[in-house]
C-alpha positions in Angstrom: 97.1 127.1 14.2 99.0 125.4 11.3 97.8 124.8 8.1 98.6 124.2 4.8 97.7 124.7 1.0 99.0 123.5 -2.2 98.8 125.8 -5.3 100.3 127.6 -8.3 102.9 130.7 -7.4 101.2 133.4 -9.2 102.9 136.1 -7.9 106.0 137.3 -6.0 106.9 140.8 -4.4 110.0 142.1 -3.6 110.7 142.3 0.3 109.6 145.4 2.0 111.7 146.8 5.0 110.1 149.2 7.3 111.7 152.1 9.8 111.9 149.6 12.9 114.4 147.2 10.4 111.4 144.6 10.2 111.1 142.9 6.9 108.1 140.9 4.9 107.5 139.6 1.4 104.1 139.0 -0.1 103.4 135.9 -2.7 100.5 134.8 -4.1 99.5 131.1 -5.2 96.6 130.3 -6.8 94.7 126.9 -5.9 93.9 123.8 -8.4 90.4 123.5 -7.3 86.9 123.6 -9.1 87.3 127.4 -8.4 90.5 128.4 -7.9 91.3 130.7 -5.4 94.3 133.2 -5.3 95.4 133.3 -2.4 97.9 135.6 -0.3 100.8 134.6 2.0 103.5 136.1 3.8 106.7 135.7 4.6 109.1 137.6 7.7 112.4 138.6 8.6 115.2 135.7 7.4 112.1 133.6 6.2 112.0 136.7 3.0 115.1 134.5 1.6 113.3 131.3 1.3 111.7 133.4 -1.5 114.6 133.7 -3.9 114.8 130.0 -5.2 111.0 130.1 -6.4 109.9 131.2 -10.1 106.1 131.7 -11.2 104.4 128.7 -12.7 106.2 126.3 -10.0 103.4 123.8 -7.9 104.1 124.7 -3.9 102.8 123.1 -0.8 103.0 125.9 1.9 102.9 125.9 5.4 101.2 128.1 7.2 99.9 130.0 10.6 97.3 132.2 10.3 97.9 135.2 12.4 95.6 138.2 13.9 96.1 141.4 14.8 94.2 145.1 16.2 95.3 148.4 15.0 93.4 151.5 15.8 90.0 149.8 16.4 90.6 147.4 13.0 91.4 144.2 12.9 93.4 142.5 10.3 94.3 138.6 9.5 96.9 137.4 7.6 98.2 133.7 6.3 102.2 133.9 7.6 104.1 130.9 5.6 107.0 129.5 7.8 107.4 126.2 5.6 107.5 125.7 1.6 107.7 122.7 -0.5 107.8 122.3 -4.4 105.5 119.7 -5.3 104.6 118.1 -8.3 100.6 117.9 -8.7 101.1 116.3 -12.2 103.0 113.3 -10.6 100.6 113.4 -7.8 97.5 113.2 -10.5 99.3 110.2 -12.4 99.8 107.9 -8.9 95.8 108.7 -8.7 94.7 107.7 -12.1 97.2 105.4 -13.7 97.6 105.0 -17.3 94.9 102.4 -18.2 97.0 98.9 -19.0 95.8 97.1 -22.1 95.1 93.5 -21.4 94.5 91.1 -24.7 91.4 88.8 -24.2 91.0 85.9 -25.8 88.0 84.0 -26.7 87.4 80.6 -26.6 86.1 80.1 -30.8 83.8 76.8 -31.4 83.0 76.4 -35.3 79.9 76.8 -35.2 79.9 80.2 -33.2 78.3 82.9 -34.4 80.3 86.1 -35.7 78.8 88.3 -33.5 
């Protein structure tokens, strides 16, 4: 299942490596919505890199699979980013409301028109 969400980058966590050699990095974006929603993702293995060339405050569009798991009678679900995309939400806002265009109208004036 592939999905995606556009949003904020609120927050990013340094990679964590486990005993096994696997490695994941956690980041959080937060949604431009009535309610916004903070939202987690996750990023594996080489993917961690992708990462580094983000800062907080930047607009993303990510990519994402959300993934399911069991572990000792629990189950767990997490939102695994494989794709991410700066976007620019103010640019997209502008090409859906334009700047309003002032156009002169003119008035066809008899003399014996009324001022009002």
């Amino acid at each position: 299942m592939s999905l995606e969400l556009k949003g904020k980058i609120k927050v990013i966590n340094q990679t964590e490596t486990f005993g096994s050699g696997f490695t994941k990095r956690e980041f959080v974006i937060t949604t431009a919505e009535q309610y916004p929603q903070d939202v987690k993702f996750e990023v594996v293995k080489e993917k961690c890199a992708l990462l580094d060339r983000y800062k907080i405050g930047q607009e993303l569009n990510v990519h994402f699979n959300v993934r399911g798991n069991e572990y000792a009678g629990k189950y767990y679900v997490s939102l695994q980013a494989w794709k991410i995309e700066i976007t620019s939400m103010a640019t997209s806002n502008q090409r859906a409301n334009p700047t309003p265009v002032m156009v002169a109208f003119v008035q066809d004036v008899d003399s014996d028109s009324l001022p009002f």
